[in-house]
N, C-alpha and C positions, 0 to 999 in steps of 0.2 A: 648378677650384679648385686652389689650391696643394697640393703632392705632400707635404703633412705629415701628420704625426698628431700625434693632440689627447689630450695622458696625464693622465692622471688619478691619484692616488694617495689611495684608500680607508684610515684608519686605524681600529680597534677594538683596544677593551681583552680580555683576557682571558675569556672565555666565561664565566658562571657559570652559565646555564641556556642551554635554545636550543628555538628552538622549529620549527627545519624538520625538512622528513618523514624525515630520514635520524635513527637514531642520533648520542649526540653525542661520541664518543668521536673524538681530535683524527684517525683514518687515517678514520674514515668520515665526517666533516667533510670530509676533502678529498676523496674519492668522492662526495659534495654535490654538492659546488661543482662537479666536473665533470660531474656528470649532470645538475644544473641547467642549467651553460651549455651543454649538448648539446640541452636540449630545450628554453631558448629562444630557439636559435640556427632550432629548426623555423618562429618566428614572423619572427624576423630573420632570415632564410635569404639575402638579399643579402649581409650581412656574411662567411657562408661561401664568397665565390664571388670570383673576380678581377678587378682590372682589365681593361677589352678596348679595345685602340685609343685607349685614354686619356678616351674621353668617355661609356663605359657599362660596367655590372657584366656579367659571365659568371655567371650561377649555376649551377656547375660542382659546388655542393659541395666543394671541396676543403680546407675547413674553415678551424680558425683556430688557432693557437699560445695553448698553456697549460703555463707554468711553473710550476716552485714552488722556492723558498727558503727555504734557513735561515740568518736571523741573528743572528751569536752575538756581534760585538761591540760591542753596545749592546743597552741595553733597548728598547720602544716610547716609555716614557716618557723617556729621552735625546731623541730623537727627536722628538715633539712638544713638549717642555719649551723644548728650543734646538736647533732645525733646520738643520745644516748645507746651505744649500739645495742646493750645488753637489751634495752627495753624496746627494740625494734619487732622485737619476737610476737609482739602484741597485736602488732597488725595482721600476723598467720593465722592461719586458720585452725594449726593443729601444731605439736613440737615438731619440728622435721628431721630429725634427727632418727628415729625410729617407724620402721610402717610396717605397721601390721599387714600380713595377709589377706586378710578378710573385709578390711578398711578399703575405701577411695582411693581410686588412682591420681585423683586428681580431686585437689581442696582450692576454694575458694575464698575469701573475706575482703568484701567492701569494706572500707573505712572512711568513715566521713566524716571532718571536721565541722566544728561553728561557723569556722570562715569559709567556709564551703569547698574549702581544698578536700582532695578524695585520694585516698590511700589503695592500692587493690592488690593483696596478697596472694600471691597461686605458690602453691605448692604441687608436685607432681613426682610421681614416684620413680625413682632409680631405675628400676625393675623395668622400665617401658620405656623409659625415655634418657636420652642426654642432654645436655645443658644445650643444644641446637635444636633438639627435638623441642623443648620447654619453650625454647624460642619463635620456633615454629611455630606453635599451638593460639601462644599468645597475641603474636602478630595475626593469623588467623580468626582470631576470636574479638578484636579490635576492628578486623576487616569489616568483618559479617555484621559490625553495631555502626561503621560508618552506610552501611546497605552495597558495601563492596564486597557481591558474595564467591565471586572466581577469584581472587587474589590466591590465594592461599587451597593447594589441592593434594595434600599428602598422598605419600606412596606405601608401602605397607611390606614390599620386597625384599629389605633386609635380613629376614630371620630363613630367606630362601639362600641368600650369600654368603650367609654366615651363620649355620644352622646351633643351636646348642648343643655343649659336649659334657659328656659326662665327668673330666679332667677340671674343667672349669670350678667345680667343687672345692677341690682344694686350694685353688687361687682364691677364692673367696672367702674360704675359713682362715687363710693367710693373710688376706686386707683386712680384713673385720679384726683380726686380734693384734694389728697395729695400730688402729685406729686411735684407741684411747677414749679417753669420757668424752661426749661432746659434752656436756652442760659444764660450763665451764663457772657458771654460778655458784654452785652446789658444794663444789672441793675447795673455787679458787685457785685449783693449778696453772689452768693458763688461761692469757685473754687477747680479747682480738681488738687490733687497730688499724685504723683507715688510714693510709698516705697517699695523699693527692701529689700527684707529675702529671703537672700540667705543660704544653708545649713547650716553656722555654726548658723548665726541666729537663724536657725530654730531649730537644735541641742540645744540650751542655752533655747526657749522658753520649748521644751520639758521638759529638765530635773529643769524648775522652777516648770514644769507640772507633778513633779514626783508621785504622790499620783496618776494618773490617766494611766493604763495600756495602755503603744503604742499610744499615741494621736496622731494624722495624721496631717498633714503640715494643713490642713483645720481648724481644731479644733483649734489649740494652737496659729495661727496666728489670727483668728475671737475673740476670747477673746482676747488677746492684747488688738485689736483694739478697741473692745468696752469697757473693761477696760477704753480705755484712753478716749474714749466717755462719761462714768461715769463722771469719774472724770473730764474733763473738766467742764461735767454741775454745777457740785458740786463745783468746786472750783470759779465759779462765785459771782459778789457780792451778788445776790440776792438767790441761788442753788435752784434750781426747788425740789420743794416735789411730783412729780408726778412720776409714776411708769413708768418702761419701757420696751420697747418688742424689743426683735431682729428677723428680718424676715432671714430665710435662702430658699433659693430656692433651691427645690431638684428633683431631674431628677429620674421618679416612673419607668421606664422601668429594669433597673436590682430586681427592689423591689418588681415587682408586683410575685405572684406566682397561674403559673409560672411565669418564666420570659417573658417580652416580646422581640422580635428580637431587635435586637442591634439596627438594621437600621429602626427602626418603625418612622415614620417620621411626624411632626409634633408639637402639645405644650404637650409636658407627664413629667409635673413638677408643686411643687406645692410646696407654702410659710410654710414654718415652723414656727410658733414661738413662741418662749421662752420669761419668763416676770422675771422681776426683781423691786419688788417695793424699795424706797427707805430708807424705814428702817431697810432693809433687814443689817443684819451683816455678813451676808455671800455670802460676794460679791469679795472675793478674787480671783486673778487671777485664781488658780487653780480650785477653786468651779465652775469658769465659763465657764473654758474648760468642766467639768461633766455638766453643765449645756447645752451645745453646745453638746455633744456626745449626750445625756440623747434625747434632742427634734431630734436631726436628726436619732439617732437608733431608737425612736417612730415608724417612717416609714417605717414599717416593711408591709407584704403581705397581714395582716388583716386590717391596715388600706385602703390601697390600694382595699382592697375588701369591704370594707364600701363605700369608691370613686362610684365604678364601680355599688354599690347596688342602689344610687342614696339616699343615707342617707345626709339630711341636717345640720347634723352639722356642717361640717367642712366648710360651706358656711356661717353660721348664726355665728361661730366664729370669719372668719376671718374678716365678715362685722363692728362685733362690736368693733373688735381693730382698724379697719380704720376709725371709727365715732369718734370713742376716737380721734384719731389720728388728724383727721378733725377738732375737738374742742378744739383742743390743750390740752386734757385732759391729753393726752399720748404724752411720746417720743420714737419715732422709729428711727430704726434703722435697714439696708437691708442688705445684703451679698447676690452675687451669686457666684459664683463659677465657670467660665469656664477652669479649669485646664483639662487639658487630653483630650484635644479639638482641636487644633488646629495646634502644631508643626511638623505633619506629611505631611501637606501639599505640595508635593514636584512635581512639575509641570514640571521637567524635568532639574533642575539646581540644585538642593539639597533643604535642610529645609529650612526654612525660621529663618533668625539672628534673628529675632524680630518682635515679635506679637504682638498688641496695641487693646484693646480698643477701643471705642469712646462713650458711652455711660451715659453722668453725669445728674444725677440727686443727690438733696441735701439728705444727709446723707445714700447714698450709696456706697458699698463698692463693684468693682469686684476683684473676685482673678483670678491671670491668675497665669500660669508657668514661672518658668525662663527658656532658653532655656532648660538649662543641666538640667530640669524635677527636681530638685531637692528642688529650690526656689520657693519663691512666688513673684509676684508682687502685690502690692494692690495699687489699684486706686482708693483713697478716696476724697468724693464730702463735703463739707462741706462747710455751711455759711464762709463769707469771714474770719471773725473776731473770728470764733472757729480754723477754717484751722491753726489760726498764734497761736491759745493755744496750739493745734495738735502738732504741730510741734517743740514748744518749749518745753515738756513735755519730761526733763533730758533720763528717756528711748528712748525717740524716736533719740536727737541731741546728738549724740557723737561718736568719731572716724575719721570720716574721712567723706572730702564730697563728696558731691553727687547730681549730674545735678548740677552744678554751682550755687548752691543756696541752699544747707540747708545738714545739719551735719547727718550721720550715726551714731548714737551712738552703733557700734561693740564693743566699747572695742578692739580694736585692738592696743591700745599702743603709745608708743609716743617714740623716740630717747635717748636715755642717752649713750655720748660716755666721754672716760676718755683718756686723753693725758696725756704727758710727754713735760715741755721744759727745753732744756738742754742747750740749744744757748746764751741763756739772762738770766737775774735776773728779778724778775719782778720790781725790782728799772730800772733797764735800760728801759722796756716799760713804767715807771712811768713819769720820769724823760726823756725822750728823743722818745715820742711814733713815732714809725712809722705807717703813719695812714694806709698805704696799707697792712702793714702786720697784722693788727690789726686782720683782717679776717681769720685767722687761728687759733684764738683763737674761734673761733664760731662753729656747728656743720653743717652749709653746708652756701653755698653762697646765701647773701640773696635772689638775682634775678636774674634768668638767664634763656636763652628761656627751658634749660631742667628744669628747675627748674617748671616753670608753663609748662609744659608739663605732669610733673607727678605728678602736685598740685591733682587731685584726687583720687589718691593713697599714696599720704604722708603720714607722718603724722602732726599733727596738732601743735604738740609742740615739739622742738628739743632743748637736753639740750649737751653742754659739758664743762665740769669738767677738768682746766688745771694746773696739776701741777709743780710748779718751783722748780729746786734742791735746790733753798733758804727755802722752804717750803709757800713758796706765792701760793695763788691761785686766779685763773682766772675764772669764770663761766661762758660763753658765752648760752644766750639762745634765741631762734627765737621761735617767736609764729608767723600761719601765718591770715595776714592782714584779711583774708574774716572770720574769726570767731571773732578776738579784734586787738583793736585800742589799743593806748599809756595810757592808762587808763587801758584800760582792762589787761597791760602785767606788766601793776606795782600793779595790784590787784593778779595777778597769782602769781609773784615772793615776797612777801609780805607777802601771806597767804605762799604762802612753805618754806620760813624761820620761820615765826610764827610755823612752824608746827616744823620745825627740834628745835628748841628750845623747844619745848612741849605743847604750849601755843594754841592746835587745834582750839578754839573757836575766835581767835582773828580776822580773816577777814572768811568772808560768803558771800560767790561770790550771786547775783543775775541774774537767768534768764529773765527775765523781760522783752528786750528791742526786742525782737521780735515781743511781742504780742501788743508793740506800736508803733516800724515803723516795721509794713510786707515786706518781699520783693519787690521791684519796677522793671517795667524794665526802665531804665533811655534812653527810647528814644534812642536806637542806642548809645549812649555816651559812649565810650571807656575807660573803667577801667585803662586802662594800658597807657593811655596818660601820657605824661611826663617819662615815662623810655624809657633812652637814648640809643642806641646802641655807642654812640662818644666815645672819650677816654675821659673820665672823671678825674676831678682831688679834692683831697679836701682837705683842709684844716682849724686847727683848731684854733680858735684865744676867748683867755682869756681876761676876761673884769671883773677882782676885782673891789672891793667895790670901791679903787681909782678912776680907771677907771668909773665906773659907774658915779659918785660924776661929773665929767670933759663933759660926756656927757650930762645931763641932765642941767648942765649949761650952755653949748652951746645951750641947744635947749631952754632957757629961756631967754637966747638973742639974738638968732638969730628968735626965731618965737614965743615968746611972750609962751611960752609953761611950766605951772606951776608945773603941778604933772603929769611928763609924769613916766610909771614906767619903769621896767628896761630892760622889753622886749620891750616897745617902743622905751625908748631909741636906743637899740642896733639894734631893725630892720630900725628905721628913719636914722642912722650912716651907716651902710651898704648896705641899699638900695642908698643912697647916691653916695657910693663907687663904689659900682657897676653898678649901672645906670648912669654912668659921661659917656657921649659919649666916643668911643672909635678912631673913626672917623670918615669924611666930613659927611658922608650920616647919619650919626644917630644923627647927628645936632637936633635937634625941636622936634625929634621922640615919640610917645609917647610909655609908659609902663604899665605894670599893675603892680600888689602887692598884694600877696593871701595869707591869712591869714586860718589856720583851727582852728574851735573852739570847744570847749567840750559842747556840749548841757544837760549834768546831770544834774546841778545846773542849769542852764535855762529856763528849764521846769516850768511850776506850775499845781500841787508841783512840788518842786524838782524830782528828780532818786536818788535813794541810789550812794551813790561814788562808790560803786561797784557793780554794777549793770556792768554785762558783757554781752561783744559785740561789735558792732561799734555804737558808739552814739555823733556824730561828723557832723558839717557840715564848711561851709567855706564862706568867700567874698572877693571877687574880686575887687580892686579899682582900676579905671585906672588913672594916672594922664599924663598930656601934655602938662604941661610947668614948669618952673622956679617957678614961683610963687604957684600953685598945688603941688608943692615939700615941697616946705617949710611951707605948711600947712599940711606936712605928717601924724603927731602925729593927730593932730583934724582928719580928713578924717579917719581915722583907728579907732581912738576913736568910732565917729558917726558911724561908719559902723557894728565896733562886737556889739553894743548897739542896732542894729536892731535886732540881735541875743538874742532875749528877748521871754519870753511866749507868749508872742503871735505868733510870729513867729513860735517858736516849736508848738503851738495849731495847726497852720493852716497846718503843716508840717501831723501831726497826721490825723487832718480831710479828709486832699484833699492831697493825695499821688501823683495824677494828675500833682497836681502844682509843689508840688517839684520836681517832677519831671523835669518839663518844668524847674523851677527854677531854677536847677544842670545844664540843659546844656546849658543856657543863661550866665550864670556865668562864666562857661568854656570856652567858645567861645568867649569870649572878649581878650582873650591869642591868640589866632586865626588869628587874625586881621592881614590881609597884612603887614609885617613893624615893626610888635609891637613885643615889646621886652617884657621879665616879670624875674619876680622873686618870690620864693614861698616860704612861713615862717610857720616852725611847731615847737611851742612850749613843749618840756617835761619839762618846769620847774614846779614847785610847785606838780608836782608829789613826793611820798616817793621812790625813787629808793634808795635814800640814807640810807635809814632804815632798808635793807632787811639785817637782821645780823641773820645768821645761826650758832650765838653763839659764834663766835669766831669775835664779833665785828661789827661797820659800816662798808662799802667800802670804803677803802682809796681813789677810783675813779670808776666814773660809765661813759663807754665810750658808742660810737656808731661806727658803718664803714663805709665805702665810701658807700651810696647808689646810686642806679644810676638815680637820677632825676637831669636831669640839672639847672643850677641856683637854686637851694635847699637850703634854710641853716634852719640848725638844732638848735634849741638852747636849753639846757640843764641846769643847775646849778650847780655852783663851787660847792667844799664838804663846805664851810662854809656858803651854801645857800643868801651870800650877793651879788654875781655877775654870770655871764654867758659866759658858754661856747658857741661858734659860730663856730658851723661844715658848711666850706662853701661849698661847690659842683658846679663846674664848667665846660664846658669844656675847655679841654688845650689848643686847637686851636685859642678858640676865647678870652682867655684874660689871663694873668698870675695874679695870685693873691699877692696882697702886699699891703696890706692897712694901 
């Protein structure tokens, strides 16, 4: 067997009772646990003993490694809430990915938090055990600390049924050299993601799976995924013409006949697999659930007694799809399956919240349990640059999100509330708006700490429908920020007027912009910078074509400034306004000026204008004196003109950098002293268009957001001047420009 070990990461909340033979105070909880694993280590006593010659155990006693830790900066609940995966590793006790010889059959690592949640890492080596055998152990070793010490009585008969062959050699110089890098930190080639199917999921893939009697949470969730495996290779620019195998590993001890004891302990599983070449037309979801039952019912007690007869097929088989594999003739694909493994493990404080993994290798899939045994989770490893196809593949992103980074597409629905207002006309909101109350025409508040509290159970788009006893209507709708930006909400509202007119074909949203910026993590930088808890204040100020005309000639005498347009105009006018010291100390002081820009047209090529998502970045300019001022227009110019394809090239290539680059930008706002101000254009967007047949929008507003120093600028309905939503707080200056 491959020289790895198989980790485990055990989660539990905080103790409030316990019920094993030790006291429960938190030092004689961990004298438990290690007199527990001392004395079910008397039953598994191979696990305390060495490697010998590579193909037998020494049971030498020489024991086994037990750590313990303390972790102070996170709770447990960080931790299960939104899993770092890569930093999951921390709770092991050792890398598992590699085992030495001469090392532990089996590692250990407590982990304990502040909050008093405990983490418990086992790792155990390949060599001796399967992912049932791991399971075995652990439910055993749980038993023996509740003072349940006959539960759990291993058998040791396997290597008598299935003796070691010397042919096995090269099956395993053939796995190992497809394997690829586990540390997938190190290169960056690939990374691994968690997707929870939970019951109803599972329900929906079922009955897509109806042609196929009762298919089991195993079956209908493994076809999905490899489904979406096809088709990614497929929808590449180049599509692979080679055939493809899915390996399923399957655990032969309920299969063999007889059966063998539950608790036979050891490696008693073997790869299954199914091939699918690529001209095949019968590669429908459903065909590949019967494709998926078809090879794992295969493995019925005659094969198993083919195993046991020492018949070389299924040796000279599996070698020649791994040579394939090795010469990139073939595309594989792996599934194990540790469901029904592992959530029994109750060590004296109850089940464990959350079971994890740690095992990635590239284009592998494990399935584990959701707690409530009902779900799956699947933890899929894939090249960096498929993970972001993976992901973006409409079945996988929609609904609602999920770990703070990437869309469930449940189908679970989205808000539509319908009002009444009986107060006003909508000529009176027309005609005399009040901006605070504007928010009641929306269907929830844009931001607020409950609001991102329950951001991953919301839903994603919230519409409300407000009708005036004039018969005027008002349509307030929130899309939220982590799936589209201001682009993205006037491509949404656009296409649903287009649609309520009848005109379905008119806008065709694109998924696209995932599988060119992937996720980053921005270096600690805080998403949520710039919302204010202050009393904020805003106000809206019109700037017609006149108006426009008055500024732009001011700025062509006072700063030699030719074709400034009319969002420069109006940001160089207000930045002005607002950055005029307010007193003694903010004399000389300097400020910044943050501009965000659309990067679709940017690009080379271009992105379709509807292309959805967030596909936007920003610059930051600082200026520090008088004269810097009144070169505002040029500065701002130069600046979004960096914002050019090359820039998006390198954005694309080196995620690294932008990274860096996002928080170098942000951090000059930062500056002891420094004041700022922040400008988001929705002009030249069509908000103006969205006519649901009964006409344009006589007015398309915004509401107080809560970022300070903020102005919004929008476009009058005669698209020749700009609306300016300024946001402020009250405290620090009243507005009157």
């Amino acid at each position: 067997m491959s020289p790895l070990l198989f980790p485990i990461i055990f989660y539990y909340t905080k103790p409030e009772t316990s019920t094993y033979t030790c006291t429960s105070t938190t030092t004689s909880s961990s004298t438990c646990l290690k007199r527990s694993l001392s004395k079910c280590l008397t039953k598994f006593y191979p696990l305390a003993g060495r490697i010998k010659d590579d193909v037998s155990v020494d049971c030498n006693d020489a024991g086994v490694d037990y750590l313990e830790a303390k972790v102070t900066n996170c709770t447990l609940l960080d931790v299960i809430t939104n899993p770092n995966i890569p930093s999951l590793k921390q709770l092991l006790p050792c890398e598992p990915h590699i085992h030495d010889l001469e090392s532990p059959l089996l590692l250990v690592q407590v982990n304990r938090f502040q909050c008093g949640g405990i983490a418990i890492g086992v790792c155990i080596s390949h060599k001796v055990a399967d992912a049932s055998a791991l399971g075995m152990f652990v439910n055993g070793w749980s038993c023996t600390a509740r003072g349940d010490c006959e539960t759990v009585a291993p058998h040791f008969e396997l290597s008598t049924l299935f003796p070691w062959r010397d042919d096995t050699n090269d099956i395993e110089q053939e796995y190992q050299a497809t394997e690829g890098d586990y540390d997938h930190e190190k290169d960056n080639k690939f990374v691994t993601k968690r997707f929870v199917f939970n019951a109803t999921d599972i329900a929906r893939l079922r009955d897509k799976a109806r042609n196929i009697e009762s298919p089991t949470r195993i079956e209908v969730v493994s076809a999905f995924i490899w489904k979406r495996f096809v088709d990614l290779n497929q929808s590449k620019t180049r599509p692979t013409s080679k055939p493809y195998s899915v390996f399923h590993a399957m655990n032969l001890r309920k299969r063999r006949a007889p059966p063998l004891a539950e608790h036979g302990f050891g490696n008693m599983s073997v790869l299954v697999i199914e091939s699918l070449e690529t001209e095949d037309d019968d590669d429908e979801y459903c065909s590949l659930v019967g494709k998926i039952r078809s090879a794992i019912r295969g493995v019925d007690g005659e094969f198993v007694k083919k195993l046991e007869s020492g018949d070389e097929w299924y040796l000279k088989h599996i070698k020649a799809r791994l040579i394939e594999q090795g010469k990139g003739e073939r595309e594989q694909f792996s599934f194990t399956s540790w469901c029904w493994l592992f959530y029994d493990a109750d060590f004296g404080w109850g089940r464990p919240v959350w079971v994890s993994p740690h095992l990635y290798y590239k284009n592998v899939v494990i399935l584990m349990d959701t707690r409530d045994g009902e779900g799956i989770e699947a933890w899929v490893s894939l090249l960096n640059e498929d993970i972001v196809e993976f992901e973006s593949d409409p079945d996988i992103l929609s609904g609602r999100i999920k770990d703070e980074i990437y869309v469930d597409c449940n189908d679970a629905g989205v808000d539509y509330l319908e009002a009444k207002i009986t107060k006003c006309s909508l000529s009176d909101v027309l005609t005399n708006p009040n901006i605070e109350s504007l928010v009641q025409l929306l269907p929830c508040k844009p931001y607020s700490p409950e609001t991102k509290k329950e951001s991953s159970e919301s839903p994603l788009l919230l519409v409300q429908v407000n009708y005036f006893d004039c018969g005027g209507i008002a349509i307030g709708v929130c899309v939220w920020h982590r799936v589209g930006d201001t682009c993205s909400l006037n491509t949404f509202v656009n296409g649903w007027s287009a649609t309520a007119r009848g005109d379905y074909e008119a806008i065709t949203p694109q998924f696209d912009l995932a599988s060119v910026f992937p996720p980053r993590d921005l270096l600690g930088f805080d998403p949520a910078v710039g919302v204010s808890n202050a009393k904020l204040v805003a106000k809206r100020f019109v700037f017609n074509a006149s108006n426009m005309e008055k500024l732009k000639e001011k700025l062509r005498k006072d700063s030699n400034v030719v074709s400034a347009t009319r969002v420069e105009a109006v940001s160089a006018f207000l930045t002005q306004r607002l950055m005029e010291p307010k007193s003694a100390e903010q004399e000389g002081k300097p400020y910044t000026v943050l501009f965000t820009t659309n990067l679709r047209k940017r690009r080379v090529p271009p992105l379709h204008d509807h292309s959805f998502g967030n596909m936007y970045s920003f610059v930051n300019e600082v200026f520090t004196n008088e004269e810097e001022s009144r070169g505002f227009v040029g500065r701002i110019k130069s600046a979004v003109r960096r914002i050019n394809g090359e820039f998006v090239g390198k954005i694309e290539s080196d995620g690294d950098w932008y990274s860096k680059h996002i928080e170098d930008e942000a951090m000059k706002s930062f500056v002891e002293g420094m004041r700022n101000i922040n400008f988001s254009s929705w002009c030249r967007f069509d908000f103006y268009n969205a006519d649901f047949g009964w006409g344009r929008p006589v007015w398309t507003s915004i509401v107080t957001m809560p970022h300070e120093n903020s102005v919004f600028l929008l476009d009058t309905r005669g698209l020749d001047g700009i609306e300016a939503w300024v946001i402020v707080c009250l405290k620090k200056t009243w507005l009157s420009l």
